[in-house]
C-alpha positions in Angstrom: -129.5 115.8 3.3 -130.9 115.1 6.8 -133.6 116.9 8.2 -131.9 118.9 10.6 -129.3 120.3 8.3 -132.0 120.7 6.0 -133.5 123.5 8.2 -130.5 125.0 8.8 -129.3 125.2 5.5 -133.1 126.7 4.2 -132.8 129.1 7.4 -129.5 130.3 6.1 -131.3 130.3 2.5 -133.8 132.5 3.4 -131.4 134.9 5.6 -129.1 135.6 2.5 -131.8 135.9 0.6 -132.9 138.9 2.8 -129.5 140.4 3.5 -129.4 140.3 -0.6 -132.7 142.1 -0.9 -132.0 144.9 1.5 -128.8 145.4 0.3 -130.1 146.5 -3.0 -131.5 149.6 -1.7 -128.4 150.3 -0.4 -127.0 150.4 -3.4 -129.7 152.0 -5.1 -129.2 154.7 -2.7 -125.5 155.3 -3.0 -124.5 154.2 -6.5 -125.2 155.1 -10.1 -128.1 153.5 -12.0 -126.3 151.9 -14.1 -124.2 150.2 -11.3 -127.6 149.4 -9.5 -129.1 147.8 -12.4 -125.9 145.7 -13.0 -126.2 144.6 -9.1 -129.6 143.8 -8.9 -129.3 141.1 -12.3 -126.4 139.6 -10.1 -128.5 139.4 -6.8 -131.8 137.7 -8.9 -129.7 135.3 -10.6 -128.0 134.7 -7.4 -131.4 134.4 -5.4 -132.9 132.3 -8.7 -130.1 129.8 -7.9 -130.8 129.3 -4.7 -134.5 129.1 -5.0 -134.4 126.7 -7.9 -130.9 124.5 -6.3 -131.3 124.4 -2.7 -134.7 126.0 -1.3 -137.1 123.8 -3.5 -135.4 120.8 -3.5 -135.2 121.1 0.6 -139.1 121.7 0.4 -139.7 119.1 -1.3 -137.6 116.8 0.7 -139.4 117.9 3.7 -142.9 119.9 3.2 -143.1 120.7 6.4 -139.8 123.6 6.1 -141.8 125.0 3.4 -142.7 129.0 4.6 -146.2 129.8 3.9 -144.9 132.8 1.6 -143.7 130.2 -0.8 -146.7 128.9 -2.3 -148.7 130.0 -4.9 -151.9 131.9 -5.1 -154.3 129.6 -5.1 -151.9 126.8 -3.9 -152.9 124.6 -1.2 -151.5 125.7 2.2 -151.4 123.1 4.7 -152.5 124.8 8.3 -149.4 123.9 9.5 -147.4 126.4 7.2 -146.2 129.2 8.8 -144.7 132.5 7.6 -140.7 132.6 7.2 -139.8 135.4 10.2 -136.1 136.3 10.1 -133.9 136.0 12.8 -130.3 136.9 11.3 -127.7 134.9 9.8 -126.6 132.4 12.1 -123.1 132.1 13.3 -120.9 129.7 11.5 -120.2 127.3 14.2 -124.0 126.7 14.1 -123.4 126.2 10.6 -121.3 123.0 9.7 -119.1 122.8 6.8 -117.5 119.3 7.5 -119.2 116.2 5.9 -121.3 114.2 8.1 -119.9 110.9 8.7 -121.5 107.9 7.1 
């Protein structure tokens, strides 16, 4: 994966990720336990997958994308790290679906 989509596809990551997190106080909120326990399973395997499948491997590809909040304790940071800072789920035409041409 190129760079660029790269950091589009981890900023999209990261924005899911957060919509998924909030939403589970919604739910916890407005639905039964049971039905909240059942949803928040689904969101952490959900949010497991795309840690382990498609954030990682991005920050591996490319260090620098990797958000300060995703190392260890006691994990090197680099000084360039920064903290992730959310900035909402991008609109899909920012987003491309199509393969890119080889």
């Amino acid at each position: 994966m190129t760079r660029d989509t790269s950091e589009k596809v981890l900023h999209l990551m990261f924005e899911i990720g957060g919509a998924l997190d909030k939403s589970t106080a919604d739910v916890r909120a407005t639905e039964s336990d049971e039905d909240f326990k059942k949803y928040v399973r689904f969101v952490g395997k959900v949010m497991t997958d795309m840690l382990l499948e498609v954030i990682n491997p991005v920050c591996a590809a490319y260090p620098d994308l990797k958000p300060v909040d995703l190392y260890r304790p006691g994990e090197s940071v680099p000084p360039s790290a920064k903290p992730y800072v959310h900035k909402g789920i991008p609109p899909p035409n920012e987003v491309s679906t199509t393969p890119a041409s080889r």
